[in-house]
GURO-857879 format. One record per residue: chain; y, z, x of N, C-alpha, C, O, CB in turn; residue in three letters; residue number from 1. Coordinates in steps of 0.001 Angstrom, whole numbers, plus 500000, padded with zeros to 6 digits. Glycine has a CB too. Layout:
! residues N
['A',[Y,Z,X],[Y,Z,X],[Y,Z,X],[Y,Z,X],[Y,Z,X],'ala',NUM]
...
END
This chain:
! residues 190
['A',[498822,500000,500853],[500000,500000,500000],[501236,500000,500895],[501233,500541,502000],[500001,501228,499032],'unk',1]
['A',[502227,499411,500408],[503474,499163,501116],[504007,500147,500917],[503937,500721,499830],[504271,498124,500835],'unk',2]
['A',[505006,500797,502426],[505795,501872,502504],[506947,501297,501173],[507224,500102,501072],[506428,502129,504254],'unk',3]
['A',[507435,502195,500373],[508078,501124,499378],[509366,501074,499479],[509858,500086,500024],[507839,501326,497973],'unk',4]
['A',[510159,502055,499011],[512032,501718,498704],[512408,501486,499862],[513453,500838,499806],[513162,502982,498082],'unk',5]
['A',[512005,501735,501188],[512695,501498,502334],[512356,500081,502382],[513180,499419,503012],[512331,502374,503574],'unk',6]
['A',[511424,499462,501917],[511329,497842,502220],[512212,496809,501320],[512416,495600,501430],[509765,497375,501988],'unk',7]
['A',[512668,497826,500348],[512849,496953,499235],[514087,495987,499479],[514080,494812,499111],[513033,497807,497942],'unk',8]
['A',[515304,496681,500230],[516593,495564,500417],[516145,494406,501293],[516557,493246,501276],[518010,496262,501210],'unk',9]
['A',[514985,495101,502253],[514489,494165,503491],[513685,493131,502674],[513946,491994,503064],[513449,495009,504776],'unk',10]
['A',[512787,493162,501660],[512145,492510,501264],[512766,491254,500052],[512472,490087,499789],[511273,493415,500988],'unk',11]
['A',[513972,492474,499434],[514808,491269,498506],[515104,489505,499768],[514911,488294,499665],[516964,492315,497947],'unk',12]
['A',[515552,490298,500622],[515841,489482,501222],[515146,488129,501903],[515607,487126,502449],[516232,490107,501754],'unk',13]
['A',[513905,488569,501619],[512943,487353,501865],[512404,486809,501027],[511658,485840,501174],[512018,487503,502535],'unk',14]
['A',[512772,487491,499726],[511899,486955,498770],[512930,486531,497403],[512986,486998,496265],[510656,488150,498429],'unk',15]
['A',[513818,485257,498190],[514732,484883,497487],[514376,484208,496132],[513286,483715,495841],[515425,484168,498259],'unk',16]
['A',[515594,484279,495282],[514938,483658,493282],[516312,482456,493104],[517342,482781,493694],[515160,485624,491285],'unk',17]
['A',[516327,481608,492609],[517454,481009,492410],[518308,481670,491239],[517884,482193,490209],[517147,479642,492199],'unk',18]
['A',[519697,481500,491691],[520888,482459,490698],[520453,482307,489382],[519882,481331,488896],[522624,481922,490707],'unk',19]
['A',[520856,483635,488706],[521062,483504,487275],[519819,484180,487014],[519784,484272,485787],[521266,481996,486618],'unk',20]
['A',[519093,484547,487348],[517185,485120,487334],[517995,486453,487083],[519225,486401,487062],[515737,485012,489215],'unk',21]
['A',[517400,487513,486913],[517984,488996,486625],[516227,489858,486030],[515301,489563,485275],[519636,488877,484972],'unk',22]
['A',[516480,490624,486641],[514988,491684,486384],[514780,492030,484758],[513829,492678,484320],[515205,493482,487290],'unk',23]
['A',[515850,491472,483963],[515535,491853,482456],[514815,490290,482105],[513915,490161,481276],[517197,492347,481344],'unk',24]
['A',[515206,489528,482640],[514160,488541,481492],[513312,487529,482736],[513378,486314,482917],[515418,487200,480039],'unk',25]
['A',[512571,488519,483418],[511310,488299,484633],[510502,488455,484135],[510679,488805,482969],[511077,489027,485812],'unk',26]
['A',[509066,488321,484620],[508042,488639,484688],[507267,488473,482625],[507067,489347,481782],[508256,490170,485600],'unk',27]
['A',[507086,487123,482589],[506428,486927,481345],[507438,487128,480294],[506965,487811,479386],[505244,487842,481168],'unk',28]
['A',[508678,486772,480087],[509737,487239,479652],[509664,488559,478344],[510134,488500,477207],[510399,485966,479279],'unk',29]
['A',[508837,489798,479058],[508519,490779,478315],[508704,492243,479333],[508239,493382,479284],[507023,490437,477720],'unk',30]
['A',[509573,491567,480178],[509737,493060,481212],[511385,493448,480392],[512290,492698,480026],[509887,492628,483639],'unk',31]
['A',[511243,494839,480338],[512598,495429,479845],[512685,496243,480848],[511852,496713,481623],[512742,496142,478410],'unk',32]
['A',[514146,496377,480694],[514775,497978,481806],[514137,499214,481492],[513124,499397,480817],[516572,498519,481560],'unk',33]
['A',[514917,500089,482112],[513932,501228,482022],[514262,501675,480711],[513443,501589,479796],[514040,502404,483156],'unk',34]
['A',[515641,502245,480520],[516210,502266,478969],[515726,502146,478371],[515260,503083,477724],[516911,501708,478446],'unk',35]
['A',[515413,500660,478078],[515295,499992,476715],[513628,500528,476498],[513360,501168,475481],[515620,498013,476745],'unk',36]
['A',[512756,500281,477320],[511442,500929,477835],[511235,502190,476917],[510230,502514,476285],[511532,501380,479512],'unk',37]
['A',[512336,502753,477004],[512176,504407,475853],[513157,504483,475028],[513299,505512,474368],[512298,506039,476599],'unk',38]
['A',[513959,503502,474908],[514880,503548,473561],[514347,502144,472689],[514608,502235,471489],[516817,503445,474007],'unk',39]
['A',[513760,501075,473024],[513850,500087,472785],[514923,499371,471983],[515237,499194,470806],[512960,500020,472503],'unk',40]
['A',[515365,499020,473312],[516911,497984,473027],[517118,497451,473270],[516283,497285,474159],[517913,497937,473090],'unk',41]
['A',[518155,496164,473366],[518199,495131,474210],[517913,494971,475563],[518157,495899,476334],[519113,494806,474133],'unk',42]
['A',[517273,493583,476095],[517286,493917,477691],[518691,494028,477761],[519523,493464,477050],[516623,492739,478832],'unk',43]
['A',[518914,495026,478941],[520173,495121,479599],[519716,496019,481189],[518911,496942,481313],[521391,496032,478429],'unk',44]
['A',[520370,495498,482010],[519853,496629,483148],[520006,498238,483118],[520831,498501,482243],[520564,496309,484397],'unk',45]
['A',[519691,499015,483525],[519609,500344,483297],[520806,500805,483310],[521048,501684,482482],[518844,501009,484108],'unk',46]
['A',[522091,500295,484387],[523080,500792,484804],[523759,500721,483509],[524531,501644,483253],[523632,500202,485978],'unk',47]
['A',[523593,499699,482566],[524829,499590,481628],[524294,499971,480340],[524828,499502,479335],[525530,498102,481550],'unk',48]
['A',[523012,500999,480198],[522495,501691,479034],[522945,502801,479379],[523616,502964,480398],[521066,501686,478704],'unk',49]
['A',[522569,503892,478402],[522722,505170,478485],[521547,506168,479388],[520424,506398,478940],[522821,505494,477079],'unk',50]
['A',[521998,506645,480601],[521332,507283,481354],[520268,508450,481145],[520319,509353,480309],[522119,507562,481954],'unk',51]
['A',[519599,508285,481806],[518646,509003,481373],[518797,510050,482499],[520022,509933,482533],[517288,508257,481162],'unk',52]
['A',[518460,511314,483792],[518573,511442,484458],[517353,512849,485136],[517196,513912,484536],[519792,511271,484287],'unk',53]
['A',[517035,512689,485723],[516206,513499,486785],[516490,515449,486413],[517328,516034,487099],[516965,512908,488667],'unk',54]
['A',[515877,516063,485551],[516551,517579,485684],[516467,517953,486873],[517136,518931,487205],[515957,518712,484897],'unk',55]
['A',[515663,517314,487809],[515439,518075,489352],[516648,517830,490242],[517119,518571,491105],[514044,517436,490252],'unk',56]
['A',[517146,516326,489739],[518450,515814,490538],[519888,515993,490591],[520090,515284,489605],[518512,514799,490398],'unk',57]
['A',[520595,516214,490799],[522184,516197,490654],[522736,514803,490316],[523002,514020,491229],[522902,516676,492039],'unk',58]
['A',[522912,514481,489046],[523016,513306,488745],[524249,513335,487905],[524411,512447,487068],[521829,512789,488182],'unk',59]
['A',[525270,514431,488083],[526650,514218,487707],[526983,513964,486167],[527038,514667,485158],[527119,513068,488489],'unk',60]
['A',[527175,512647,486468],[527322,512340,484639],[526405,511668,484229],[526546,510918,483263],[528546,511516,484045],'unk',61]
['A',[525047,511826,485015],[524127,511394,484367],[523013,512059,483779],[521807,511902,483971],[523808,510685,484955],'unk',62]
['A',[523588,512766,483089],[522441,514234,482790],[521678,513508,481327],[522342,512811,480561],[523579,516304,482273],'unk',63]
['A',[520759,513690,481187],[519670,513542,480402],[520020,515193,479612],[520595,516211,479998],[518038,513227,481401],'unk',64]
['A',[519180,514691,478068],[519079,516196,477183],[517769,516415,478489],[517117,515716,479264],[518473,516181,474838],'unk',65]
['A',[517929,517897,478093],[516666,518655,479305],[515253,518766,477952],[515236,518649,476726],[517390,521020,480183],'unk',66]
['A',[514271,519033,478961],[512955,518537,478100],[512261,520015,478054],[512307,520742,479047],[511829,517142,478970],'unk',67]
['A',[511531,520470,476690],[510792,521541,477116],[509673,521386,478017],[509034,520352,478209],[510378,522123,476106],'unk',68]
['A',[509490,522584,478579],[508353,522694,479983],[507331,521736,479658],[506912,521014,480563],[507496,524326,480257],'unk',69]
['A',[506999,521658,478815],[505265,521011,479040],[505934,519121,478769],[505049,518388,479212],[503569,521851,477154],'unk',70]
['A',[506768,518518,478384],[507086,517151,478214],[507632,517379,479595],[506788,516946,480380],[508050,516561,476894],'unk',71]
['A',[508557,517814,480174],[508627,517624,481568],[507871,517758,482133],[508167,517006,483062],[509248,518081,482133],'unk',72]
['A',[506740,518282,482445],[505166,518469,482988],[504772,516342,482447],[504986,515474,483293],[503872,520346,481595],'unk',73]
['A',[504488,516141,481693],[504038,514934,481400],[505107,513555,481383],[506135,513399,482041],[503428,515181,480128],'unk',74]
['A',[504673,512927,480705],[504770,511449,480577],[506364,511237,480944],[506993,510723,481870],[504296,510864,478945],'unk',75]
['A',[506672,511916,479708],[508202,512038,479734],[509461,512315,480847],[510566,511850,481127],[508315,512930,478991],'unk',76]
['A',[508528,513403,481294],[509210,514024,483123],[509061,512820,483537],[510169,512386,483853],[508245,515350,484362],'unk',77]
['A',[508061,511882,483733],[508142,510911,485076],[508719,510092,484602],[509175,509315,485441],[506967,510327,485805],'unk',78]
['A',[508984,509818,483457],[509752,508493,483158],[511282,509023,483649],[511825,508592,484666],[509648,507941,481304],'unk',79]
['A',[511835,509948,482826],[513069,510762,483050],[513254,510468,484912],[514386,510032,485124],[512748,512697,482469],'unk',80]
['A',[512692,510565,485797],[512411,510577,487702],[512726,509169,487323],[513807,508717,487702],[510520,511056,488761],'unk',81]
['A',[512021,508510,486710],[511724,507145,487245],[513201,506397,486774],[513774,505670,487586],[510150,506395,486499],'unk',82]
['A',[513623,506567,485768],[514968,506356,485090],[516081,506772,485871],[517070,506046,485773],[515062,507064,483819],'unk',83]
['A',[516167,507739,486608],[517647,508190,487086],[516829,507806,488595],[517586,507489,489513],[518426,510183,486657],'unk',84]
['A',[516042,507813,488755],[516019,506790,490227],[516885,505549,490250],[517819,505329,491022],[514487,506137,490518],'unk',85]
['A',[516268,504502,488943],[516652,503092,488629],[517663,502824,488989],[518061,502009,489821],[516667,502700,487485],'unk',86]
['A',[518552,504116,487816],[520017,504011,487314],[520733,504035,488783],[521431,503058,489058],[520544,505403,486170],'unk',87]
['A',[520605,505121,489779],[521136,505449,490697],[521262,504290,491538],[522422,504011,491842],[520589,506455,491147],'unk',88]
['A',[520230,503445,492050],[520437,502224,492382],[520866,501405,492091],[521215,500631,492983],[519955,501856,492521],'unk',89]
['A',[521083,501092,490911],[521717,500444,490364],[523065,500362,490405],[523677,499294,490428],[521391,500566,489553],'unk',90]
['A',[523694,501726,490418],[525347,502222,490645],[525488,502488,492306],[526476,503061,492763],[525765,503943,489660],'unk',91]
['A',[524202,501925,493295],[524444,502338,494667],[524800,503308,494728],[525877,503538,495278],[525150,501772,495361],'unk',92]
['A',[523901,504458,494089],[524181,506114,494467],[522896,506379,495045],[521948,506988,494549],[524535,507288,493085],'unk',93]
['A',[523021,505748,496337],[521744,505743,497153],[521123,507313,497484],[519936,507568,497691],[522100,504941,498606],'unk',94]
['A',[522457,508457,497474],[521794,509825,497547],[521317,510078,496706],[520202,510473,497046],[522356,510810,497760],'unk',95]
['A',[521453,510137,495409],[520939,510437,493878],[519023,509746,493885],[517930,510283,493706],[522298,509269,492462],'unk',96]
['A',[519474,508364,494187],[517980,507535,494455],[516851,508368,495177],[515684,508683,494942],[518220,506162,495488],'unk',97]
['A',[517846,508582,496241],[516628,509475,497076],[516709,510779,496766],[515929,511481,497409],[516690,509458,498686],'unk',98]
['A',[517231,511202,496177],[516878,512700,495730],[515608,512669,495062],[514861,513637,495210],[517956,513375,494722],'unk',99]
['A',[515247,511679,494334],[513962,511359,493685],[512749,511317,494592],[511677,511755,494173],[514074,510062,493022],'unk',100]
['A',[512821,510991,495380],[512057,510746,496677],[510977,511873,497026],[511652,512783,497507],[513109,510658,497882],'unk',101]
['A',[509739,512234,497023],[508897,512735,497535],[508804,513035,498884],[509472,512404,499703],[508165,512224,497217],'unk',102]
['A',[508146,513814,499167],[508150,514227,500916],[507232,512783,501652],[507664,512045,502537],[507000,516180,501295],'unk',103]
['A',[506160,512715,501108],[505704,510682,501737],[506615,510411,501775],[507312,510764,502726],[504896,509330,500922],'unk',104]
['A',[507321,509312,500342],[508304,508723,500845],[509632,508394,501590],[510299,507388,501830],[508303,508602,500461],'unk',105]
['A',[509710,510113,501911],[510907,510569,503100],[510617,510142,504068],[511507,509654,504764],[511191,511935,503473],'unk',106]
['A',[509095,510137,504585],[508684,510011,506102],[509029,508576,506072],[509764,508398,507044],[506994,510417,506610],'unk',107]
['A',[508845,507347,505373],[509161,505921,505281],[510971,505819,505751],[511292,504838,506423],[508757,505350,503490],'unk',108]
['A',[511618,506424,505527],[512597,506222,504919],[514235,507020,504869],[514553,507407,503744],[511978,506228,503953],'unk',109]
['A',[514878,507181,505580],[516559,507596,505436],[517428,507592,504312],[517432,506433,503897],[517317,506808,506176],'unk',110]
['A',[518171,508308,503605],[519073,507896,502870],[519828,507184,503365],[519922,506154,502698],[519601,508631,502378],'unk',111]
['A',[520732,507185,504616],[521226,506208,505557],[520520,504455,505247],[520911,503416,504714],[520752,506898,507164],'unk',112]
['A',[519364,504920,505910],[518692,503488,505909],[518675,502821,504517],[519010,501643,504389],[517158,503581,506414],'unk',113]
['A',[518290,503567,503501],[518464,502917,502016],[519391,502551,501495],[519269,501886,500467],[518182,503494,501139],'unk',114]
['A',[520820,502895,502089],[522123,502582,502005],[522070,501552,502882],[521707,500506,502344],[523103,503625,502274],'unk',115]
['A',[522319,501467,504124],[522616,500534,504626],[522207,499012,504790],[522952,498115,505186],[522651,500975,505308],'unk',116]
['A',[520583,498866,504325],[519675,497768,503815],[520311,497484,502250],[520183,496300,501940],[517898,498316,503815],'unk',117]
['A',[520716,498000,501604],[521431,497540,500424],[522564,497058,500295],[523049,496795,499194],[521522,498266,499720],'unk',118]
['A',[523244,496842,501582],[525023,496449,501804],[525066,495122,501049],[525817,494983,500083],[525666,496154,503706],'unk',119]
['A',[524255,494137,501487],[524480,492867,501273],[524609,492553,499679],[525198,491532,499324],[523397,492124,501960],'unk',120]
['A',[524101,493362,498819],[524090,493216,497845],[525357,493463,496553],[526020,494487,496720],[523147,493727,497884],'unk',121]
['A',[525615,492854,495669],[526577,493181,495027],[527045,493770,493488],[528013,494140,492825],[526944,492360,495254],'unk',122]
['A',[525018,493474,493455],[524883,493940,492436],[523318,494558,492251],[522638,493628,492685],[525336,492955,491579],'unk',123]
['A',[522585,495393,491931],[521336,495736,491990],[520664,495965,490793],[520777,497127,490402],[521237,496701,492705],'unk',124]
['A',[519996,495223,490081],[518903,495519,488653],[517725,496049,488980],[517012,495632,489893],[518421,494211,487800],'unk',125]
['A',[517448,497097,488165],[516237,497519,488281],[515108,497645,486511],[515096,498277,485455],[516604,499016,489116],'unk',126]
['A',[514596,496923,486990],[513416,496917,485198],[512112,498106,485390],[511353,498074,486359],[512210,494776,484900],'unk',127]
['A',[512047,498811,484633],[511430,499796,484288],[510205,499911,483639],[509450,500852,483884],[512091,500279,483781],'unk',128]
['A',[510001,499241,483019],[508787,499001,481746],[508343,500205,481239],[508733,501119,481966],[507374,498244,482210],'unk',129]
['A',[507681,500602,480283],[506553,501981,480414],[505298,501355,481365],[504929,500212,481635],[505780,502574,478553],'unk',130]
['A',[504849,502689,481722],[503727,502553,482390],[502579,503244,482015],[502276,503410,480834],[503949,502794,483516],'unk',131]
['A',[501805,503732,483123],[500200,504258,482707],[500312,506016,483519],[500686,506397,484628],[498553,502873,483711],'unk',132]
['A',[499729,506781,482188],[499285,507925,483367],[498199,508105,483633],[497305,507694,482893],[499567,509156,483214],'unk',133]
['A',[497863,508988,485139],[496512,509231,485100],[496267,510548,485966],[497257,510762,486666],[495724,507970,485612],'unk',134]
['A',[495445,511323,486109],[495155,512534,487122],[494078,512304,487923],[493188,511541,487546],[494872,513846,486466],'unk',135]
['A',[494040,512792,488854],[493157,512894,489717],[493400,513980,490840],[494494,514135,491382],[493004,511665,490173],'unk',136]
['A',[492095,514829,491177],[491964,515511,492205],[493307,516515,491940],[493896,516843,492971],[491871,514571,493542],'unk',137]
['A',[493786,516975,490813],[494893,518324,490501],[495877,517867,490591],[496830,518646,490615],[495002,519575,491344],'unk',138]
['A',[496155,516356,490689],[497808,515929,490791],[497504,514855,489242],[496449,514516,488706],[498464,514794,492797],'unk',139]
['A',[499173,514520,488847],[498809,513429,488113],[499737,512699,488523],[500579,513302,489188],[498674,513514,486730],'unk',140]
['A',[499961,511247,488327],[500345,510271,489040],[501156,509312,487093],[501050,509639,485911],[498619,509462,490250],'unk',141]
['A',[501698,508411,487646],[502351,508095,486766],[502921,506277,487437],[503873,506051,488184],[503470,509447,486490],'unk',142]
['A',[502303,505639,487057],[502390,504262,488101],[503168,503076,486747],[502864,502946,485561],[500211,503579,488862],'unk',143]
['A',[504014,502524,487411],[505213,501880,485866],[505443,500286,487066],[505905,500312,488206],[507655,503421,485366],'unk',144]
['A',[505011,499233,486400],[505510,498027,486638],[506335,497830,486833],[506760,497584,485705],[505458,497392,486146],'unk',145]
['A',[507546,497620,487806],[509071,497831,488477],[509369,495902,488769],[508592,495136,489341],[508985,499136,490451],'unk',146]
['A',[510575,495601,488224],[511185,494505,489161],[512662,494914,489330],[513459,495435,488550],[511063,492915,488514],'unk',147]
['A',[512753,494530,490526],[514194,494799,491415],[514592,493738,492177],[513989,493292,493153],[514128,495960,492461],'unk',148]
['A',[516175,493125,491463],[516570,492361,491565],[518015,492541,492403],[518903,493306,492026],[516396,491936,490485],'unk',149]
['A',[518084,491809,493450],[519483,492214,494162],[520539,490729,494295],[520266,489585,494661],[519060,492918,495953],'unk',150]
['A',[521215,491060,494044],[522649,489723,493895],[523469,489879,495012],[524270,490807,495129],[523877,489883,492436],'unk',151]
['A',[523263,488854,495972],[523860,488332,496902],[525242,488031,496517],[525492,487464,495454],[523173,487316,497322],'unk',152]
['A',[526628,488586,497791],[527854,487804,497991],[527977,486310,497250],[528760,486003,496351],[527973,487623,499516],'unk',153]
['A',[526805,485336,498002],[526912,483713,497289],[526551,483375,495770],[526526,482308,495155],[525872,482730,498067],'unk',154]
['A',[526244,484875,495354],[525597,484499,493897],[524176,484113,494201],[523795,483460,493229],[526391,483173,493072],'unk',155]
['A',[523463,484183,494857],[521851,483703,495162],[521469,485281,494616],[522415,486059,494490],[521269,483157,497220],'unk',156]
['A',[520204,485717,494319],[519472,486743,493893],[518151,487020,494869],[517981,486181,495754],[519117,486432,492453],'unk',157]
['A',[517520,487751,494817],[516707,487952,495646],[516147,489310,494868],[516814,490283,494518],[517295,487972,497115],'unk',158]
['A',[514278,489013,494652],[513738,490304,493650],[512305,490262,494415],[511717,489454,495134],[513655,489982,491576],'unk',159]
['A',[512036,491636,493853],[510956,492433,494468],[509931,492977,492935],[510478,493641,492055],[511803,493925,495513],'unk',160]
['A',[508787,492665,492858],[508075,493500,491800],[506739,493860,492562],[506180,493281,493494],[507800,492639,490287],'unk',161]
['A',[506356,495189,491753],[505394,495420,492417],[504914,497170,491508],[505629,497513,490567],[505908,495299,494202],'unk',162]
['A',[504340,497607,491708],[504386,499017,490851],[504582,500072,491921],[504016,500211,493005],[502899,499374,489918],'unk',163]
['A',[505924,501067,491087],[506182,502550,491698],[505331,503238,490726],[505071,503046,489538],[507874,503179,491733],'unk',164]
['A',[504849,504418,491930],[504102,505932,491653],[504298,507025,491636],[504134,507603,492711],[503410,506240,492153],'unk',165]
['A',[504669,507724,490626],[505372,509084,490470],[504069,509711,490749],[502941,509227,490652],[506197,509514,488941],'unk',166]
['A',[504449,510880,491114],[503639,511921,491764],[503864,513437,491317],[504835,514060,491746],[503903,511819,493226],'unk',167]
['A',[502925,514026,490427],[503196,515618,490516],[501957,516635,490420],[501005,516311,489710],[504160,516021,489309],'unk',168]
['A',[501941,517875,491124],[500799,518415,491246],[500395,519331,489933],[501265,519992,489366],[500846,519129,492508],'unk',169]
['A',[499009,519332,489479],[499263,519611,487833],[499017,521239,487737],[497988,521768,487317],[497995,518639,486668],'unk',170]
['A',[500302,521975,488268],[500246,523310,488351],[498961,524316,488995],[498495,525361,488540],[500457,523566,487083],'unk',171]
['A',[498703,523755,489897],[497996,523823,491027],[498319,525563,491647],[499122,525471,492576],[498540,522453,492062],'unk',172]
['A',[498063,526520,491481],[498507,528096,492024],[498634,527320,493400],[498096,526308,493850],[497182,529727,491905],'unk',173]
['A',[499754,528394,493969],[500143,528145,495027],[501001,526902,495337],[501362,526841,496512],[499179,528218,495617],'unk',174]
['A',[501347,526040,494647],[501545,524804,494917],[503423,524986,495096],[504202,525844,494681],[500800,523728,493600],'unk',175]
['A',[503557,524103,495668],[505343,523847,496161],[506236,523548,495333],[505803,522713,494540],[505665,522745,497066],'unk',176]
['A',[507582,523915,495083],[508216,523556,494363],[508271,521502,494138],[508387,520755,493166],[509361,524403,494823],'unk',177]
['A',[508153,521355,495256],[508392,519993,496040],[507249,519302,495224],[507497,518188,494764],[508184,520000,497930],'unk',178]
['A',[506044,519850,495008],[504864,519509,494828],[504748,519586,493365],[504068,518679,492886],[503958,520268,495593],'unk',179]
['A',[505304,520552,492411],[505531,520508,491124],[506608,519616,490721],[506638,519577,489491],[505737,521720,490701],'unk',180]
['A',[507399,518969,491187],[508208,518270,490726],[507548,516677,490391],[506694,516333,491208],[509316,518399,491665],'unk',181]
['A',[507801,515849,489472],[507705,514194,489511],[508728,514046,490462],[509745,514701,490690],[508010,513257,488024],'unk',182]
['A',[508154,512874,491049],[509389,512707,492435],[508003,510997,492786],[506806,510798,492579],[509492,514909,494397],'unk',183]
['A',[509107,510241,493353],[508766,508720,494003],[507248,509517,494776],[507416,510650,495226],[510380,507847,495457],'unk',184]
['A',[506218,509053,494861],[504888,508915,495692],[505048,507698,496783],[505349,507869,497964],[503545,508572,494619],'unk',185]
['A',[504757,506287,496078],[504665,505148,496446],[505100,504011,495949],[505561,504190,494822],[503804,505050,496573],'unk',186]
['A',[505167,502649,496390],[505356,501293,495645],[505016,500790,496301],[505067,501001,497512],[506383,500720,495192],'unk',187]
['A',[504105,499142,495230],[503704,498237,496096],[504935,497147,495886],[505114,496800,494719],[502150,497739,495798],'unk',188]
['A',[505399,496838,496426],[506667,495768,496138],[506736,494868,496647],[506733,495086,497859],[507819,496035,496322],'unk',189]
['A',[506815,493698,496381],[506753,492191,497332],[507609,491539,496783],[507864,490400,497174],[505411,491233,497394],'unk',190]
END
């Protein structure tokens, strides 16, 4: 599996789309943003719906209603991670993005570096879809079909799909704050 968000500006970049393409009407023209994904609404990219946001994150004015314990424990928690990840990229609030970030995907990866691989860009979409949950071995995992689309200075585009993996340990005694949280695991992104 590919180290993921740290590849992703590097990879937009090779894996150019001709202008006018946008991550809402990709992939079988049935991929929606993350938003629309749990509100069902128009495609629109995440940035210009109503935010959803991370309770674990500092996400300013992007606060989400807060969820009782056990929906933040499930489906809902990871979507909520996976949503104010999106959004954050989307508005190039590359610290917010990585606040989402898991201890794996730290070792991949800088907030620096995730900022600075994103310069070229002028605009950033991110599509969300719902996804699948599943557990295994005391964690449960939460894996959602992602396309990420980045808009070049010339107007050219350049997108990445591939599936991100939320990660949380399923109240495991002893277990880490770090480790109870949904937070980024992995992505395969190309």
């Amino acid at each position: 599996m590919r180290a993921w968000l740290l590849t992703i500006p590097l990879f937009l970049a090779a894996c150019g789309t001709s202008p006018g393409h946008s991550a809402a009407n990709q992939a079988d023209g049935q991929t929606l943003s993350a938003a629309e994904a749990t509100a069902s609404m128009p495609t629109t990219p995440v940035a210009q719906q109503t935010p959803q946001a991370s309770p674990t994150a500092d996400m300013g004015d992007l606060q989400a209603a807060p969820l009782a314990p056990d929906a933040q424990k499930g489906e809902k928690g990871a979507r909520q991670v996976l949503i104010a990840w999106a959004h954050a990229l989307e508005r190039k609030q590359f610290d917010k993005a990585y606040a989402q970030y898991g201890d794996q995907a730290r070792q991949s990866v800088t907030a620096r570096q995730l900022s600075d691989r994103s310069d070229r860009y002028t605009r950033i979409s991110v599509a969300v879809p719902g996804g699948t949950m599943e557990g295994a071995a005391g964690s449960l995992y939460y894996t959602a079909p992602t396309t990420i689309t980045g808009t070049r200075e010339d107007g050219g585009t350049d997108m990445l799909r591939g599936d991100v993996v939320l990660k949380r340990v399923n109240d495991v005694p002893g277990a880490s704050a770090e480790q109870l949280r949904w937070h980024i695991y992995s992505a395969d992104l190309e």
